[in-house]
DRENTI-606949 format. One record per residue (C-alpha): residue in one letter; x, y, z. Coordinates in steps of 0.5 Angstrom, whole numbers, plus 500, padded with zeros to 3 digits. Example, Ala and Ser with C-alpha at 12.3 -4.5 7.8 and 13.67 -1.06 7.14 Angstrom:
REM residues 2
A525491516S527498514
//
This chain:
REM residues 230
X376009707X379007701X383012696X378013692X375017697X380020700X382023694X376025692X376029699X383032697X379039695X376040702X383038705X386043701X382048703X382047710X390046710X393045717X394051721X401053719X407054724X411060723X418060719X421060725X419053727X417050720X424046717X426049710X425048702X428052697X421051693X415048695X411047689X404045687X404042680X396041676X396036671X391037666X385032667X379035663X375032657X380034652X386029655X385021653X387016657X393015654X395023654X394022662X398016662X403021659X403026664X404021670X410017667X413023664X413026670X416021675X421021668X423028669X423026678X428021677X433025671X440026673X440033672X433035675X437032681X443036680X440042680X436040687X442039691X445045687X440049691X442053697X439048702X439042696X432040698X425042695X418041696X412038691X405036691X402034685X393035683X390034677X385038675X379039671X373043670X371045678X374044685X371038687X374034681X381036683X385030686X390030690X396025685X402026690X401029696X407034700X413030699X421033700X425032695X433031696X435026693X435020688X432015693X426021695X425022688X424015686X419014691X415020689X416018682X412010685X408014687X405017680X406009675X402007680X396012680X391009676X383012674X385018672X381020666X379026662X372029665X369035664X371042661X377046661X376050668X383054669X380058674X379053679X385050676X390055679X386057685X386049687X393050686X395056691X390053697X394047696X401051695X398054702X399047706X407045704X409043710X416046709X418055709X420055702X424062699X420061693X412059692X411055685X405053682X405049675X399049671X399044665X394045660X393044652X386048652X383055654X378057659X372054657X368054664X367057671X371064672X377068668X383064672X386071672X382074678X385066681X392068679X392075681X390073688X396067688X401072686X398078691X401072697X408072693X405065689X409064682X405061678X408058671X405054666X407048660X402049655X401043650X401042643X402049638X396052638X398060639X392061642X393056648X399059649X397067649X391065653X396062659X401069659X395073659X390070664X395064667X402065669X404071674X408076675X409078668X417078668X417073672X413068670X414063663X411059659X414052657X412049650X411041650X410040641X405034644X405030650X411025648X415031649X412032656X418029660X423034656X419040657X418039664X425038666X427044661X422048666X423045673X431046671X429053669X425054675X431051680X436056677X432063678X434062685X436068689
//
């Protein structure tokens, strides 16, 4: 079977998920956490692109990396899934990958340039969007003191169900989810502190003017994250 197709049974194998160990026998994560690229109509090839290099950019950044080793255990979990408009367009981009160091972040980074076929489909589903992310939250391999989902988005729900019926299930089993919304729509922004990101208080939105300042914002973000650990 090639990639394509595995890839394109990720949103099976996400829900399926192994059977998990208990805490005491699962090594452990300061984080595990899922990030949703956004691959709906609305994004063009070159903004895809954008997306994937600028987050190997923020993987491989000094300061991204000092933050991860200044964690209690210096070590933290991420998978990465672009979405679109329904669950079975979601593909699994990096699937769980420890993060420790440069060397693992360099790898998981490899693994983002090389991807290729990602294309904007379909309409702007952040329903699907964030319950895909929580099943795919459900499979990290490691116990984690803090679950993240990380939607990114540049539209507002246009298809399928509310995401907030999805966020509020996410959140009931201790899921944090927090959102990067790019462009400056105001609309945009309000619609993912409203219906996306949750629990409120806890919950931010990070801003991205466009996707050439995808990189700066992320890495603002994953620091931020990193830094709220207990």
């Amino acid at each position: 079977m090639d990639k394509r197709s595995l890839l394109a049974l990720a949103p099976a194998l996400i829900l399926a998920g192994p059977p998990m160990a208990s805490s005491a026998e699962t090594p452990r994560a300061d984080i595990c956490m899922a990030i949703g690229l956004d691959a709906s109509g609305s994004i063009a090839p070159a903004e895809m692109r954008l997306q994937l290099d600028g987050l190997a950019a923020t993987l491989t950044h000094p300061e991204f990396l000092r933050a991860v080793r200044g964690g209690p255990r210096g070590m933290m979990a991420i998978a990465v899934y672009a979405w679109s408009e329904a669950p079975e367009l979601a593909r699994v981009v990096v699937p769980w990958t420890p993060i420790d160091g440069e060397m693992s972040a360099v790898s998981a980074a490899a693994l983002l340039h090389a991807t290729a076929g990602l294309s904007g489909s379909g309409s702007t589903g952040l329903g699907p969007a964030v319950a895909d992310g929580a099943a795919l939250l459900s499979t990290c391999p490691w116990f984690a003191d803090r679950l993240i989902l990380n939607v990114v988005g540049d539209g507002i729900t246009n298809v399928g169900p509310s995401p907030a019926s999805a966020r509020d299930a996410a959140v009931g089993r201790g899921v944090i989810i927090n959102g990067l919304v790019v462009g400056g729509d105001p609309a945009v922004r309000a619609h993912f502190q409203e219906q996306v990101i949750g629990p409120q208080g806890v919950a931010f939105v990070e801003q991205a003017a466009d996707y050439d300042e995808f990189a700066a914002a992320m890495l603002r973000k994953f620091v931020t994250e990193i830094a709220a650990l207990p």
